[in-house]
N, CA, C and O atoms as a Tinker XYZ file with bonds, in Angstrom:
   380  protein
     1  N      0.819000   -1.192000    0.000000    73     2
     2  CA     0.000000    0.000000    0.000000    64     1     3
     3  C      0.867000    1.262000    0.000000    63     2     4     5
     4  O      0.583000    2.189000   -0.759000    81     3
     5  N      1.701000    1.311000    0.660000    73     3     6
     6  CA     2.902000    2.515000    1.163000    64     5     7
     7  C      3.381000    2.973000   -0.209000    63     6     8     9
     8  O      3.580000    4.157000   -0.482000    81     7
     9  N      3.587000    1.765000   -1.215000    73     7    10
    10  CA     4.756000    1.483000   -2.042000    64     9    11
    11  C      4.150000    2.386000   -3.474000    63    10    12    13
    12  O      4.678000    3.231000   -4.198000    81    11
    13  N      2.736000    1.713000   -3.454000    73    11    14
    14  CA     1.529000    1.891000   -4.311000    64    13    15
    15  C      1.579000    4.055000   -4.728000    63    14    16    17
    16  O      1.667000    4.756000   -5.737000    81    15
    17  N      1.441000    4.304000   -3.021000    73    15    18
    18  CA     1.549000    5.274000   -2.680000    64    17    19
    19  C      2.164000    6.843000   -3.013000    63    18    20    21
    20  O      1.814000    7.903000   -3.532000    81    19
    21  N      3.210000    6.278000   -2.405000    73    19    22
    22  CA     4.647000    6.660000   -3.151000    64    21    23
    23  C      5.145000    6.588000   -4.636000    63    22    24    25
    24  O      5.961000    7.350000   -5.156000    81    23
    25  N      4.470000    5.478000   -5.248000    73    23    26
    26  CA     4.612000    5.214000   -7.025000    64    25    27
    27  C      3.576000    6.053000   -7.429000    63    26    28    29
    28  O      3.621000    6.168000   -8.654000    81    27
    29  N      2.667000    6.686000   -6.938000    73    27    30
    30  CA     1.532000    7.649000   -7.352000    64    29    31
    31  C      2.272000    9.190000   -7.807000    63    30    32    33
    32  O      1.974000   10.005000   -8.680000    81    31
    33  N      3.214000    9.159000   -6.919000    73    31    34
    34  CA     3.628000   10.358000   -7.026000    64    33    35
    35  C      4.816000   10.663000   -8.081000    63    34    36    37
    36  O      5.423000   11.734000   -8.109000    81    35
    37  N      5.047000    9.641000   -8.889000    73    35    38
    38  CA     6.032000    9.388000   -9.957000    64    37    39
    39  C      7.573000   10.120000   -9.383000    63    38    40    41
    40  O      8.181000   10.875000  -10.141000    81    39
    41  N      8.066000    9.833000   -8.096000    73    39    42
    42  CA     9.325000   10.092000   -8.300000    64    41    43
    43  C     10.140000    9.388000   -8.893000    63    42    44    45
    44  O     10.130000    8.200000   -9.214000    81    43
    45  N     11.180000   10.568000   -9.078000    73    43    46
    46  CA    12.907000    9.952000  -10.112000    64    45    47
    47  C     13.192000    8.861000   -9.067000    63    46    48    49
    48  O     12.604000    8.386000   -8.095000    81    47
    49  N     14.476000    8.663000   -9.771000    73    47    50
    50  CA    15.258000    7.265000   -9.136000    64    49    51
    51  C     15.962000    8.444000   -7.803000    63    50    52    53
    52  O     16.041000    8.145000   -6.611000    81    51
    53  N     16.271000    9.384000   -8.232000    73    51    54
    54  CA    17.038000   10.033000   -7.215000    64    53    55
    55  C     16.345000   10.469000   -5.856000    63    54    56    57
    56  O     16.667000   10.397000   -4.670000    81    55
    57  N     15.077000   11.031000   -6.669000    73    55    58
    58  CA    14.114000   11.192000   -5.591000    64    57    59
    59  C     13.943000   10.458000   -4.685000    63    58    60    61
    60  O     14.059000   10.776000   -3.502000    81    59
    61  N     13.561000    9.074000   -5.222000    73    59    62
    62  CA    14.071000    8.383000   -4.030000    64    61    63
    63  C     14.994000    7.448000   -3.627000    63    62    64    65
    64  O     14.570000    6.336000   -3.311000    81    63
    65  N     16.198000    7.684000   -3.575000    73    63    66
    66  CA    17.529000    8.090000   -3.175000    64    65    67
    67  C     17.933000    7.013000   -3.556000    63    66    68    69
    68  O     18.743000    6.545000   -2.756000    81    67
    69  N     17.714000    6.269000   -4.580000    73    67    70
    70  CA    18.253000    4.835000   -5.515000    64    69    71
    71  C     19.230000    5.386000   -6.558000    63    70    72    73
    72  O     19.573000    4.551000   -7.396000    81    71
    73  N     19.723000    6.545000   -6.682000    73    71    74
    74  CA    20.230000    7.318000   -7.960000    64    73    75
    75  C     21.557000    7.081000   -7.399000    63    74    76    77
    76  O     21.837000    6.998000   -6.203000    81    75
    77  N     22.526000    6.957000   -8.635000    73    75    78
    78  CA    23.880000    6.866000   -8.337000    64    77    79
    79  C     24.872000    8.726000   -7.856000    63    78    80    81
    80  O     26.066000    8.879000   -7.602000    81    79
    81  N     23.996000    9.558000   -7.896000    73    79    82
    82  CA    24.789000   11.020000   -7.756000    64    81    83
    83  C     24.973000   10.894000   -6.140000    63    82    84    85
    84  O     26.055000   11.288000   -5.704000    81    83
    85  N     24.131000   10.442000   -5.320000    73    83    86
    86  CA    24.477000   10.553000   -3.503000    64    85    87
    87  C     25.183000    9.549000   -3.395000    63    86    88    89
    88  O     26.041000    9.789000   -2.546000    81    87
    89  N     25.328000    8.179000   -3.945000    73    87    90
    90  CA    26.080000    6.971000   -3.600000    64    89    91
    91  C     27.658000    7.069000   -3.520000    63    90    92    93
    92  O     28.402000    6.345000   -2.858000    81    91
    93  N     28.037000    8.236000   -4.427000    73    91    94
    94  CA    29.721000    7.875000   -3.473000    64    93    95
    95  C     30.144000    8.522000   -2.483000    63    94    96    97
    96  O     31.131000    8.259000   -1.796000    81    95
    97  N     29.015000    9.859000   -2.318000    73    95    98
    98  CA    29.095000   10.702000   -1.346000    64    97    99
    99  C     28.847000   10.274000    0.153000    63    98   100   101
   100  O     29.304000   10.632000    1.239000    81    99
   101  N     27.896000    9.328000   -0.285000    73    99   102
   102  CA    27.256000    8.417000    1.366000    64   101   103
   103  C     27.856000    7.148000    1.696000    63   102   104   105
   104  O     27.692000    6.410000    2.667000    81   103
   105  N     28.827000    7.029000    0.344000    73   103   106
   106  CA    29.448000    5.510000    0.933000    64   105   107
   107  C     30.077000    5.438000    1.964000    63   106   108   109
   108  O     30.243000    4.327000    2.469000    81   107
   109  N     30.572000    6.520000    2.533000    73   107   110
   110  CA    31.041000    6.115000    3.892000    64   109   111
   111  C     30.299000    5.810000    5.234000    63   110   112   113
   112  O     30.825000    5.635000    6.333000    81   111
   113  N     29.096000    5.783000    4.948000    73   111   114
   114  CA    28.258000    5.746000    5.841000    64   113   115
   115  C     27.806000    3.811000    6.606000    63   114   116   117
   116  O     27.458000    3.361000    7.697000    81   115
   117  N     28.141000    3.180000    5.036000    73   115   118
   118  CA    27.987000    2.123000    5.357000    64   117   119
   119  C     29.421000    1.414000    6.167000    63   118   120   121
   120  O     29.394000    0.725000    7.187000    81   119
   121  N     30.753000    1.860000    5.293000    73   119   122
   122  CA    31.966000    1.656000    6.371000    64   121   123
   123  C     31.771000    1.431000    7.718000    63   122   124   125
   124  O     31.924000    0.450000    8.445000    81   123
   125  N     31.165000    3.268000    7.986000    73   123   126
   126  CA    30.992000    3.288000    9.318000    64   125   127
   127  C     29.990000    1.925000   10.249000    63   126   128   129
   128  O     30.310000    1.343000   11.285000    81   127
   129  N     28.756000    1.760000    9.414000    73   127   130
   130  CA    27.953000    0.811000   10.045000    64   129   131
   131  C     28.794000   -0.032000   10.104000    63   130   132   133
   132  O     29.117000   -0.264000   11.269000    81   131
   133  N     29.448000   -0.763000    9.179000    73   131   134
   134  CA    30.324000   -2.107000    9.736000    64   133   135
   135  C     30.912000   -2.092000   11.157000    63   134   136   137
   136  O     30.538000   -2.691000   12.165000    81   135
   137  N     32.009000   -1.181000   10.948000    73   135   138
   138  CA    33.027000   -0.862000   12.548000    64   137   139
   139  C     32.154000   -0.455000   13.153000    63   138   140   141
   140  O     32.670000   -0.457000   14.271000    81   139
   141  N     30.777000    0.065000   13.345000    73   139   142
   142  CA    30.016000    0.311000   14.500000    64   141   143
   143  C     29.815000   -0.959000   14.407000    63   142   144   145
   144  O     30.937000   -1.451000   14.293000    81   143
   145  N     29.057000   -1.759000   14.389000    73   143   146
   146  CA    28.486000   -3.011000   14.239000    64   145   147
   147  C     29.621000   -4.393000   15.040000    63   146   148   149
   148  O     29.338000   -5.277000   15.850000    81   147
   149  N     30.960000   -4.022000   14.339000    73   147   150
   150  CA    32.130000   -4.604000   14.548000    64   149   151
   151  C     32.417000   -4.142000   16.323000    63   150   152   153
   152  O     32.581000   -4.931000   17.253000    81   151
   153  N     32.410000   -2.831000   16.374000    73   151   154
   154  CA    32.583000   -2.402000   17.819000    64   153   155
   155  C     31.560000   -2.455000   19.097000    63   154   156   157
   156  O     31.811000   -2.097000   20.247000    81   155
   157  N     29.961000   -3.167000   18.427000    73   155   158
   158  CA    29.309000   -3.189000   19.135000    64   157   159
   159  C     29.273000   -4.882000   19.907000    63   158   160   161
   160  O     29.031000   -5.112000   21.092000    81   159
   161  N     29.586000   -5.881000   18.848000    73   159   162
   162  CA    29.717000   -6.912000   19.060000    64   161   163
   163  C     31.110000   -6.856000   19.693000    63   162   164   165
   164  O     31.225000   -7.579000   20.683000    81   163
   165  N     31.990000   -6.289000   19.404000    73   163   166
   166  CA    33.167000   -6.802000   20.276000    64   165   167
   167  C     32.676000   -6.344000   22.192000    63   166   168   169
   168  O     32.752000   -7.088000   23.170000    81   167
   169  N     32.181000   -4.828000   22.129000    73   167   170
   170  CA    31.729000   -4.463000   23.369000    64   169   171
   171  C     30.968000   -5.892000   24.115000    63   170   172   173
   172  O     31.473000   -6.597000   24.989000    81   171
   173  N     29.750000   -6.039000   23.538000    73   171   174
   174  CA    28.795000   -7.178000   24.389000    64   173   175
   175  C     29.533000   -8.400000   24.018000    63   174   176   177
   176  O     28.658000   -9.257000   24.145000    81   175
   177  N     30.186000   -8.771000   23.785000    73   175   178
   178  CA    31.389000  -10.111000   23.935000    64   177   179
   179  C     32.208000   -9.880000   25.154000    63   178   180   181
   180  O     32.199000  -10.755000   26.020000    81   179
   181  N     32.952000   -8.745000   25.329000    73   179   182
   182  CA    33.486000   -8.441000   26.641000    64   181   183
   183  C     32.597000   -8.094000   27.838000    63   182   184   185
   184  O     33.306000   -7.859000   28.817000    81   183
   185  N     31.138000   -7.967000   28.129000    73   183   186
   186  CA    30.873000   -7.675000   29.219000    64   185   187
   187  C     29.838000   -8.803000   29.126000    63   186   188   189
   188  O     28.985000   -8.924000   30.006000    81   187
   189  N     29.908000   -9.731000   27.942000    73   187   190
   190  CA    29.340000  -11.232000   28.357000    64   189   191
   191  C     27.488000  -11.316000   27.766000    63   190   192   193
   192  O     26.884000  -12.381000   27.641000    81   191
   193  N     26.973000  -10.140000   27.525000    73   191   194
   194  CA    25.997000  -10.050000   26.748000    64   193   195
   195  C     25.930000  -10.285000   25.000000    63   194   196   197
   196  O     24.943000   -9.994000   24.324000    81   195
   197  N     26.992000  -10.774000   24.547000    73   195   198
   198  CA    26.604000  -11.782000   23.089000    64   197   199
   199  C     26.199000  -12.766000   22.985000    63   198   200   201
   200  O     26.818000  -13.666000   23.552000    81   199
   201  N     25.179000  -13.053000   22.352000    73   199   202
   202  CA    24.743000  -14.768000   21.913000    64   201   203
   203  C     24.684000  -14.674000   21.037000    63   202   204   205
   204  O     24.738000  -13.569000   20.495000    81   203
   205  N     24.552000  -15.677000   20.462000    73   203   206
   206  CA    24.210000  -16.320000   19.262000    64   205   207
   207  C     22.765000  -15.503000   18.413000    63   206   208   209
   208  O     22.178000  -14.612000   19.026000    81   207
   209  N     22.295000  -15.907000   16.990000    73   207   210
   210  CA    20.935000  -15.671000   16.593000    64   209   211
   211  C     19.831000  -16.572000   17.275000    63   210   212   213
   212  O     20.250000  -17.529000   17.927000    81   211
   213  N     18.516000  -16.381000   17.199000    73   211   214
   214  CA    17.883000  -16.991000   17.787000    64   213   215
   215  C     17.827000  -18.055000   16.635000    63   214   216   217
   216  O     17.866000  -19.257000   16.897000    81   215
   217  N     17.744000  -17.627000   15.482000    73   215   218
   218  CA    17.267000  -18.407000   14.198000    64   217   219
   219  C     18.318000  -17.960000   13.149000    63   218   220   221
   220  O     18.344000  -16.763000   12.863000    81   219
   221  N     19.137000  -18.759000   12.583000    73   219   222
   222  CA    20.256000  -18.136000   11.945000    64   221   223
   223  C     19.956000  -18.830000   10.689000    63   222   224   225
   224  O     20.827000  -18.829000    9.819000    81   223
   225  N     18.697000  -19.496000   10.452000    73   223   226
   226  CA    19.040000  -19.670000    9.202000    64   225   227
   227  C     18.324000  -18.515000    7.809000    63   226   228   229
   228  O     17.743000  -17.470000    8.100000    81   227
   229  N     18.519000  -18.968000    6.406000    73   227   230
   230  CA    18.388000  -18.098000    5.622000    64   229   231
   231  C     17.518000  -17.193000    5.245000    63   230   232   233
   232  O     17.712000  -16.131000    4.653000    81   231
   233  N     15.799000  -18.041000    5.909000    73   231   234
   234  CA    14.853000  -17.404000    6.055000    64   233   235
   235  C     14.420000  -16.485000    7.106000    63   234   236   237
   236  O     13.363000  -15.857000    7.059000    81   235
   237  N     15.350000  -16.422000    8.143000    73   235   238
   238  CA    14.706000  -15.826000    9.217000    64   237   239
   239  C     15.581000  -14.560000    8.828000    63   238   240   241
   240  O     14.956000  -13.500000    8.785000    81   239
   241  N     16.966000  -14.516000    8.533000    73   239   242
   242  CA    18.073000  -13.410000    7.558000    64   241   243
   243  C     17.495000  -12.845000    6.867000    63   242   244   245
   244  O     17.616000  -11.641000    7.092000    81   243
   245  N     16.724000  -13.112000    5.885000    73   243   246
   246  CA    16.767000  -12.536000    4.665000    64   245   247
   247  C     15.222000  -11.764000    5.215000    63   246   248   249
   248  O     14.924000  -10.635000    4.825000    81   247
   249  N     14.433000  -12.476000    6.055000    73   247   250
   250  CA    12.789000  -11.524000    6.704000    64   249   251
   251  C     13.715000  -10.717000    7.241000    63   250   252   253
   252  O     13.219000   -9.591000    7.241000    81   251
   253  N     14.898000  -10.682000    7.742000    73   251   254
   254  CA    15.044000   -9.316000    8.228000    64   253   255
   255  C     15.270000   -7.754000    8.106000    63   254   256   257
   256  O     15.084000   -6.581000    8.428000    81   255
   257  N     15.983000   -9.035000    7.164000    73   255   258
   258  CA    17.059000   -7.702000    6.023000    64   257   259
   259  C     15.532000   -6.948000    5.170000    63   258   260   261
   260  O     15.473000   -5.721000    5.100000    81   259
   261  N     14.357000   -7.838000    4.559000    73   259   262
   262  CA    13.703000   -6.994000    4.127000    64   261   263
   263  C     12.796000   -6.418000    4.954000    63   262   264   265
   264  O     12.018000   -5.705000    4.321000    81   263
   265  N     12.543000   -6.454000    6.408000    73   263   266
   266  CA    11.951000   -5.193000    6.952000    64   265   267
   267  C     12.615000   -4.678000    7.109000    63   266   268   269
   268  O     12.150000   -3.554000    7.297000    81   267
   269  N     14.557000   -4.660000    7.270000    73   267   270
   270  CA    14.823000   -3.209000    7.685000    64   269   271
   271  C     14.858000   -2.535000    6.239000    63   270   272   273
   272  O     14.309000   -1.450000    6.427000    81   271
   273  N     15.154000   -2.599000    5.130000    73   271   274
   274  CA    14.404000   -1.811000    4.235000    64   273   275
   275  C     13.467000   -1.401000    3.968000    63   274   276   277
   276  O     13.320000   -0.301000    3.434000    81   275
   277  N     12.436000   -2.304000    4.318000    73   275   278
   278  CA    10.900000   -1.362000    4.274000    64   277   279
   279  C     10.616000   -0.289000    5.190000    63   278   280   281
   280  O      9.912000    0.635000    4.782000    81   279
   281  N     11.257000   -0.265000    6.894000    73   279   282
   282  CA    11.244000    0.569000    7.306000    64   281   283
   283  C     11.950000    1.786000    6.914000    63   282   284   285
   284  O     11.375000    2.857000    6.719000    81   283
   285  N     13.383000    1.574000    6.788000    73   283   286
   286  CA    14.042000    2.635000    5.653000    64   285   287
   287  C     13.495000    3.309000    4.560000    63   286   288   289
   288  O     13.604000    4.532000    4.467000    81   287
   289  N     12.734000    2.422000    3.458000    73   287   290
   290  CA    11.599000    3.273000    2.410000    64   289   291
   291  C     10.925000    4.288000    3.295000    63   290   292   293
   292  O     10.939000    5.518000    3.328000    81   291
   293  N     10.237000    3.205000    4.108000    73   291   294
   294  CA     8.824000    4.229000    4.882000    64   293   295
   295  C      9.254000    5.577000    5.400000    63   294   296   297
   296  O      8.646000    6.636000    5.242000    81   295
   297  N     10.626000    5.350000    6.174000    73   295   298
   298  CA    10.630000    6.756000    6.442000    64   297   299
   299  C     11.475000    7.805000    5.448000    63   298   300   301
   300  O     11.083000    8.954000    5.649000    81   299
   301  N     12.363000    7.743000    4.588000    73   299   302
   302  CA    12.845000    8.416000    3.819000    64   301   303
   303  C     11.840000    8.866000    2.679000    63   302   304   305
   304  O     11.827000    9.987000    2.169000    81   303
   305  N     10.823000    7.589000    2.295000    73   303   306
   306  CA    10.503000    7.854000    0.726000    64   305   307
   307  C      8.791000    8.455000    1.186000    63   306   308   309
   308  O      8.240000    9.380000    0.589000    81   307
   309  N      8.100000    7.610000    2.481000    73   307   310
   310  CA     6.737000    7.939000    2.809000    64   309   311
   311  C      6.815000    9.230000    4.064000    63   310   312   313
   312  O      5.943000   10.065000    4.303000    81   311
   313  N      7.972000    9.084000    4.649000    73   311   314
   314  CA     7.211000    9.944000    6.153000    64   313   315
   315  C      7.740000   11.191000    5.839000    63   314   316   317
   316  O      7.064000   12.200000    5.638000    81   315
   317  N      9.231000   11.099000    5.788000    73   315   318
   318  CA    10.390000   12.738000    5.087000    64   317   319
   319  C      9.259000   13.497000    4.439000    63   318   320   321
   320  O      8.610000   14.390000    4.983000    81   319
   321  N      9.063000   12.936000    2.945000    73   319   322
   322  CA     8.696000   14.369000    2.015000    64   321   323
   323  C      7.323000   14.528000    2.841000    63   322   324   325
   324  O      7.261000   15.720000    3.142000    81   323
   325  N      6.539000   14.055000    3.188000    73   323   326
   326  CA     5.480000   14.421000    4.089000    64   325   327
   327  C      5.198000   15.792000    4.585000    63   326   328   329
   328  O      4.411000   16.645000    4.174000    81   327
   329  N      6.495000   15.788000    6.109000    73   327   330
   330  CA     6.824000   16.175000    7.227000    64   329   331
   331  C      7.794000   17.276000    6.789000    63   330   332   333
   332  O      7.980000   18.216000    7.563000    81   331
   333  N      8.588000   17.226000    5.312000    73   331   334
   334  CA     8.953000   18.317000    5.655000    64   333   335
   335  C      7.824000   19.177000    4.651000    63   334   336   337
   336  O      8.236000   20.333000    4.549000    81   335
   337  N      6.834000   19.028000    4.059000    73   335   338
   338  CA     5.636000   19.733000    3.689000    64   337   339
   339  C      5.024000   20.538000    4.644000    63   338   340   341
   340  O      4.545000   21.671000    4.607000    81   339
   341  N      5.209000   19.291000    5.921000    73   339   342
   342  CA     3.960000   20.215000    6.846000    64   341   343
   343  C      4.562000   20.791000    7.697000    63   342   344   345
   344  O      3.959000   21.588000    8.416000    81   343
   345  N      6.077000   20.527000    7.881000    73   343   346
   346  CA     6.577000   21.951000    8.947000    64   345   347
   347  C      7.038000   22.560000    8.295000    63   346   348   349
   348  O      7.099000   22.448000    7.071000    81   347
   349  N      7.646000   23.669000    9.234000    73   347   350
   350  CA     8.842000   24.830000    8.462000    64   349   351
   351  C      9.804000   24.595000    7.918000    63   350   352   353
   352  O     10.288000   25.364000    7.088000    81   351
   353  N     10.386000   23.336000    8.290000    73   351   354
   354  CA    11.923000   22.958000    8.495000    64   353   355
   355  C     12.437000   21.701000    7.945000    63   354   356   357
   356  O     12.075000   20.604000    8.369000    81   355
   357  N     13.614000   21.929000    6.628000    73   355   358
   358  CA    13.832000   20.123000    6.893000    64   357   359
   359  C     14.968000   19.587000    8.441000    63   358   360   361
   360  O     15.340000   18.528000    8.945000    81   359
   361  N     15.103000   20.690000    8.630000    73   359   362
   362  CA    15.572000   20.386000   10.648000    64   361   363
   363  C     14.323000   20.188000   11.577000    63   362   364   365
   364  O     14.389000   19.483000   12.584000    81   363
   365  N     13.641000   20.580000   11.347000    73   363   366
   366  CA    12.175000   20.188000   12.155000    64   365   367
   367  C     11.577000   18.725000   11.785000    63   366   368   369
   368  O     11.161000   17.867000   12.563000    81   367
   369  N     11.642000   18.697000   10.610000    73   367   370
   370  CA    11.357000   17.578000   10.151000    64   369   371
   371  C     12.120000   16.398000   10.434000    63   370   372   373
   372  O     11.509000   15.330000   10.406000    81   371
   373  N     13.505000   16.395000   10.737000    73   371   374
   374  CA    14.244000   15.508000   11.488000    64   373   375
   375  C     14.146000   15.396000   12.558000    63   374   376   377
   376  O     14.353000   14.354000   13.181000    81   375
   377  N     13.740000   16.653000   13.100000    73   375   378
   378  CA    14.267000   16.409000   14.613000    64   377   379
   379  C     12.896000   15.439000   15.048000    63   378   380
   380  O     12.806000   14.970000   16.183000    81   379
């Protein structure tokens, strides 16, 4: 429905942020997620709070990976242009 939504409104590829002009500019962003990610697991390994997945296999991975993209769409491609319509601010709109 969200998706439907959002395709109503015929944005570009850039519009919503699938375009190659922000991608080398933001690639460092994913770096960073790794070594955060890397530094978060090393943290809860040392104070004894790491386990394992509950469900590590491919299906329970891959349901994940696609809600955290759908939540990512929802708020960049459905909630953003919204919110910054209805406030003053695209800083209001973040915050």
């Amino acid at each position: 429905m969200t998706l439907a939504i959002v395709l109503a409104r015929r944005p570009s590829v850039d519009d919503l942020g699938l375009g190659v002009r922000g991608l080398a500019a933001s690639s460092w962003i994913f770096a960073a997620a790794i070594l955060l990610a890397i530094a978060g697991m090393l943290v809860a390994k040392h104070i004894g709070t790491l386990h394992p997945l509950y469900n590590s296999d491919f299906k329970h991975v891959a349901g994940y990976v696609l809600w955290t993209l759908y939540q990512q769409f929802l708020l960049n491609d459905y909630f953003m242009p919204r919110l910054t319509r209805i406030l003053a601010s695209q800083n209001a709109a973040i915050a």
